[in-house]
C-alpha positions as CSV (number, residue, x, y, z in Angstrom):
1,X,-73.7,-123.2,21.1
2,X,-73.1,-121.1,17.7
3,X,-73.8,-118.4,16.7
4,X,-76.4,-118.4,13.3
5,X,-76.9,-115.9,10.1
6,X,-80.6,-114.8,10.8
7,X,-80.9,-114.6,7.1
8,X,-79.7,-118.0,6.3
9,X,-79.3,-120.2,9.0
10,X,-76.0,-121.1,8.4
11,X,-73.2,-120.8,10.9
12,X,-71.2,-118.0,11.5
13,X,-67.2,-119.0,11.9
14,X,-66.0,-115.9,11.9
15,X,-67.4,-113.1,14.1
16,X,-65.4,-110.3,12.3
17,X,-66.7,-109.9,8.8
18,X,-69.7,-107.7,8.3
19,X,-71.3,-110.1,6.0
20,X,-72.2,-113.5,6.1
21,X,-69.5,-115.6,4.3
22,X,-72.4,-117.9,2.9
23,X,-75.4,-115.8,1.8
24,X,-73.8,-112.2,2.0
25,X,-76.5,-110.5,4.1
26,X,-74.9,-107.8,6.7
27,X,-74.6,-109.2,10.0
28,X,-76.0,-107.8,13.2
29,X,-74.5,-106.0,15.2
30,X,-75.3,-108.7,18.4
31,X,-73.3,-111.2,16.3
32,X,-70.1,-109.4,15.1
33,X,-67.0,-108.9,17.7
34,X,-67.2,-105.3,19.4
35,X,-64.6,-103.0,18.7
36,X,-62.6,-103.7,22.0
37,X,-63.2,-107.5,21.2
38,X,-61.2,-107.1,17.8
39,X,-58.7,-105.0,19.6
40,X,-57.9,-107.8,22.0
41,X,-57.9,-110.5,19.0
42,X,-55.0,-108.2,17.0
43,X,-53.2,-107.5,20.4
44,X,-52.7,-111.5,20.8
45,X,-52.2,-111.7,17.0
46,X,-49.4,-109.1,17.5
47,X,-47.5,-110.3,20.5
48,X,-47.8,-114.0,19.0
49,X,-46.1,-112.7,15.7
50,X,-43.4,-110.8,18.0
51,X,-42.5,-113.6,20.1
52,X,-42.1,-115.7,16.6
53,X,-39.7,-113.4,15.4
54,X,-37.5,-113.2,19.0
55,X,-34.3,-115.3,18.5
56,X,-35.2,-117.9,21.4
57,X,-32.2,-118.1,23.8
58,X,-31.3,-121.6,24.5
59,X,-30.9,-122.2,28.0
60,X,-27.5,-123.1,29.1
61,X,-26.5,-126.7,29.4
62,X,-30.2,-127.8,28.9
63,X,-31.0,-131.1,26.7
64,X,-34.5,-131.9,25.4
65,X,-36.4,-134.5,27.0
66,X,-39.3,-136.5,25.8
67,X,-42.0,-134.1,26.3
68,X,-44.5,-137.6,27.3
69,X,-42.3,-137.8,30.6
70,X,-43.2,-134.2,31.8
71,X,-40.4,-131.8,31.1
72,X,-39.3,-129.9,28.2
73,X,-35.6,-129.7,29.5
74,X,-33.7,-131.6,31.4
75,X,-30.3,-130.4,33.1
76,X,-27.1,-131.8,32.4
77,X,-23.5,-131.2,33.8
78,X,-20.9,-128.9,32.5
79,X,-18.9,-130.3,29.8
């Protein structure tokens, strides 16, 4: 199920522009994100961007493992 420009039957890929990005005609109201849909979107956006720019702490004495087998680290013995 998509969602469809009434004007030109195209389908709408993103919910958040005013406009249809084929045909330009103003989109409904029914068919654009609400306001607390677009805050949600930007909060993820926000916290995604954060968490990209946290040094990640490496865990200690941890290997990787071949992530086919189930486990992203695997614990190894003090050196």
């Amino acid at each position: 199920m998509g969602f469809h420009c009434p004007s030109c039957g195209r389908e709408v890929y993103i919910r958040r522009r005013k406009r249809c990005e084929f045909c330009g005609a103003e989109m409904p109201l029914s068919l654009r994100l609400s306001a607390s849909q677009l805050a949600y979107i930007l909060r993820l956006k926000s916290d995604e961007a954060r968490r990209g720019q946290e040094p990640a702490e490496p865990e200690p004495h941890a290997t990787p493992v071949n992530p086919d087998l189930g486990s992203s680290v695997q614990e190894t013995a003090p050196c």
